[in-house]
C-alpha positions in Angstrom: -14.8 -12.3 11.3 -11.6 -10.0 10.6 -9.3 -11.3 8.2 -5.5 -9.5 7.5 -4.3 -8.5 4.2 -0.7 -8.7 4.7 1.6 -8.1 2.1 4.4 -9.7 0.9 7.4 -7.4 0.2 9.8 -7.4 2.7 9.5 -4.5 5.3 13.2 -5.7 6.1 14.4 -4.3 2.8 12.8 -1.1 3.8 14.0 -0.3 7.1 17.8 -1.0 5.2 17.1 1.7 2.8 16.1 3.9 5.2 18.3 3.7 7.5 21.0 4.4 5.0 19.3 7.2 3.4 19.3 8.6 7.0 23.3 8.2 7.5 23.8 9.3 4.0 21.4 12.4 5.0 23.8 12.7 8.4 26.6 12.3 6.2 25.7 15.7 4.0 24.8 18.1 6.7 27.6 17.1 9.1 30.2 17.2 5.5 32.4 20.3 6.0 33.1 20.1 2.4 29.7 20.6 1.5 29.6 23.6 4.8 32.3 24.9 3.0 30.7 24.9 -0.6 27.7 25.9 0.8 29.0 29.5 2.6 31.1 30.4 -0.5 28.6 32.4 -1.9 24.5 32.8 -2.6 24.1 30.7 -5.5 26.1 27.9 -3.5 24.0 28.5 -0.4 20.6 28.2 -2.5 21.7 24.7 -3.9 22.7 23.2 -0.9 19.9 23.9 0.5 17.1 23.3 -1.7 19.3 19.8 -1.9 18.9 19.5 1.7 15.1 20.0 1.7 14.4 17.5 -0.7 17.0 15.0 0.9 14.9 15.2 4.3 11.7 15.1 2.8 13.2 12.2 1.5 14.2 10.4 5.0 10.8 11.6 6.6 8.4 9.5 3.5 10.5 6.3 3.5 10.5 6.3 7.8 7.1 7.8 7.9 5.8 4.5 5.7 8.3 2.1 8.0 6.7 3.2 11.3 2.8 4.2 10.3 1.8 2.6 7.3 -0.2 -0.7 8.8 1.5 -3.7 6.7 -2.0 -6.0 7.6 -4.7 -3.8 6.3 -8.3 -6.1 7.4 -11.3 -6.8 6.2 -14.3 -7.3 8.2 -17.2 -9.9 7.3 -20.9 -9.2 9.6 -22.6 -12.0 9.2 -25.8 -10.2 11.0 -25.4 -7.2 9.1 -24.1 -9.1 5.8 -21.7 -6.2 5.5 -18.1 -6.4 4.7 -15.7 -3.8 5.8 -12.6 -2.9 3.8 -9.6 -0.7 5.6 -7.9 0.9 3.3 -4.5 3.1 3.9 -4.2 5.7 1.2 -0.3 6.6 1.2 0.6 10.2 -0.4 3.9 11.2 -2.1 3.7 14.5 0.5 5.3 12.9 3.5 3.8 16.0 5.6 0.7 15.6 4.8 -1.8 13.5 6.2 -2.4 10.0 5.1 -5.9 9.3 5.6 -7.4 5.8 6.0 -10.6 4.7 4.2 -12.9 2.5 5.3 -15.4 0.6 2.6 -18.6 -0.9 3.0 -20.0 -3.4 1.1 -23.4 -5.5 0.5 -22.5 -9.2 0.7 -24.4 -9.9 -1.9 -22.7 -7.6 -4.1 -19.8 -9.2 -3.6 -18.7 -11.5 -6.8 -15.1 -13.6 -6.6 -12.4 -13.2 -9.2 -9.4 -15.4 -9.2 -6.4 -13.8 -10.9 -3.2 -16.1 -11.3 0.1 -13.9 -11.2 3.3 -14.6 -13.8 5.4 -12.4 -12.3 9.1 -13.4 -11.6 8.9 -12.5 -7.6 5.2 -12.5 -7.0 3.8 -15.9 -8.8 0.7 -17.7 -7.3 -3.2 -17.5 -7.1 -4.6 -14.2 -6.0 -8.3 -13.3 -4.7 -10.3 -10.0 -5.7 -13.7 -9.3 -4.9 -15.7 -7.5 -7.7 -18.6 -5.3 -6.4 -21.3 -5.1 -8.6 -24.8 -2.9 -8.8 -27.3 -4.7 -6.9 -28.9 -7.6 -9.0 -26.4 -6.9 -12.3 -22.9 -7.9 -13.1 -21.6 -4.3 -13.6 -18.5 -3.8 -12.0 -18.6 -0.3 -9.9 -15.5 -1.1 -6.8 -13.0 -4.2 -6.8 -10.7 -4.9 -3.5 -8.5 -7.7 -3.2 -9.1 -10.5 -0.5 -5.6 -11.4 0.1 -1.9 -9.7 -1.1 -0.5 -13.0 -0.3 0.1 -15.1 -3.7 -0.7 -19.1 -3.2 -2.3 -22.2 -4.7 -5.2 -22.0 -6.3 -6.5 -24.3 -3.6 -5.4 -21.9 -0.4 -6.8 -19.1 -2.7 -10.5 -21.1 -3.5 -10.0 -22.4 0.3 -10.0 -18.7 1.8 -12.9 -17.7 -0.8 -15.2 -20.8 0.3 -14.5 -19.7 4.0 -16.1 -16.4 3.2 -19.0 -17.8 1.8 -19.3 -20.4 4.3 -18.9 -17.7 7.5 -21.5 -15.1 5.9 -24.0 -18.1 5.0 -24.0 -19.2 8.6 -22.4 -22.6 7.7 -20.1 -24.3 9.7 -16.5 -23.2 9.4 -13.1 -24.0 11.0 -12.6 -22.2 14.2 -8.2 -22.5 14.3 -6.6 -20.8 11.5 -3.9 -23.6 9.0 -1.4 -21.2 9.3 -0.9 -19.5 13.2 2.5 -17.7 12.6 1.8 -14.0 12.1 4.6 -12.0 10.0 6.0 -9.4 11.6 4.9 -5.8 11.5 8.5 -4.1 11.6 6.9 -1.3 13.5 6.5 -0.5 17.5 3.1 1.3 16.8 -0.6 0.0 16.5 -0.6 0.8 12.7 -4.5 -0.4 12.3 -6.6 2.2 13.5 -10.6 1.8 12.8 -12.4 4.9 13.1 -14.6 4.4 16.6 -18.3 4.6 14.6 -16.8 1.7 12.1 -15.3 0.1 14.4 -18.7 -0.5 16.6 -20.9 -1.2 13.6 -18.7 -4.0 11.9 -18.6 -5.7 15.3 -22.2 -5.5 16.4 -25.6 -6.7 15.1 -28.4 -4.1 13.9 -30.0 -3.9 16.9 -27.5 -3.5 19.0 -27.4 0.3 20.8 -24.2 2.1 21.1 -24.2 2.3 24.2 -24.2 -1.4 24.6 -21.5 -2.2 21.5 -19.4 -3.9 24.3 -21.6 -6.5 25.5 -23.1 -7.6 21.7 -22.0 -10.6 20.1 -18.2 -10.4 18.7 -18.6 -11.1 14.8 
């Protein structure tokens, strides 16, 4: 079972900034006051363009999170393996560097629910985090949330009990309450699971690798 952690800030808002931090970037190179200011002489030149530098590294981080950084990072429940994967994006201030993504695995049964209710003025509501603890104690070593999305603290005990309910083997709902899926603002696939993570959260123990394709889809 995958679920999607999608979050709710608007990705709207972001493509506006950054397409007007790229038209005010246009705006400065293209200016033929600032040419002007910046072939009068070397300390002018040496301004400009350390301004410049920064300015684009500027543009390239806030497009480079628009078009790459997955907006629905998912978590995987096994029910054969009672394993839970977490994909997690780790963004960097460096735009050029590389932004690696992180994949957790957890014991089920070190998995232990926290409901967190949130008072702030744009992001109020019920939240879900999942405490990992040392086998057979209570002593908290990883958390990662369940959802981003805020609700009641029904929706939020609702998605916990479905959890529960999938990696017990109980019955659960097959068609999801809500079916609308928000919008990625992206043209690229922006969830990429590494290929040996990808196999193993989808397959049972005993399936071979060479047969990942015909085991049964959890």
């Amino acid at each position: 079972m995958e679920i999607p952690r999608y979050v709710n800030h608007g990705w709207s808002g972001l493509w506006f900034v950054s397409i007007v931090t790229l038209f005010c970037f246009c705006y400065f190179i293209f200016s033929p006051y600032v040419v002007s200011d910046m072939l009068s002489g070397v300390s002018g030149f040496i301004f400009y363009f350390a301004l410049f530098f920064l300015f684009f590294l500027f543009v390239l981080f806030w497009f480079r999170m628009v078009l790459f950084e997955p907006r629905g990072a998912p978590l995987r429940f096994n029910r054969k393996r009672q394993k839970v994967y977490a994909y997690e994006y780790q963004r960097g201030i460096w735009p050029w560097k590389r932004w690696p993504v992180k994949v957790k695995v957890f014991d089920w049964a070190d998995i232990h629910a926290e409901r967190v209710q949130m008072a702030g003025h744009a992001d109020w509501g019920h939240r879900i985090y999942c405490a990992v603890c040392k086998p057979g104690t209570f002593e908290v070593v990883d958390r990662f949330i369940l959802t981003w999305t805020v609700g009641s603290i029904f929706q939020a005990y609702g998605l916990w009990s479905h959890c529960c309910h999938y990696m017990e083997g109980k019955p659960v709902p097959r068609n999801p309450l809500w079916t609308e899926r928000p919008r990625s603002w992206t043209p690229f696939n922006t969830v990429r699971w590494p290929e040996e993570i990808d196999r193993e959260s989808r397959t049972a123990p005993d399936c071979q690798p060479g047969a990942a394709s015909g085991a049964e889809q959890e």
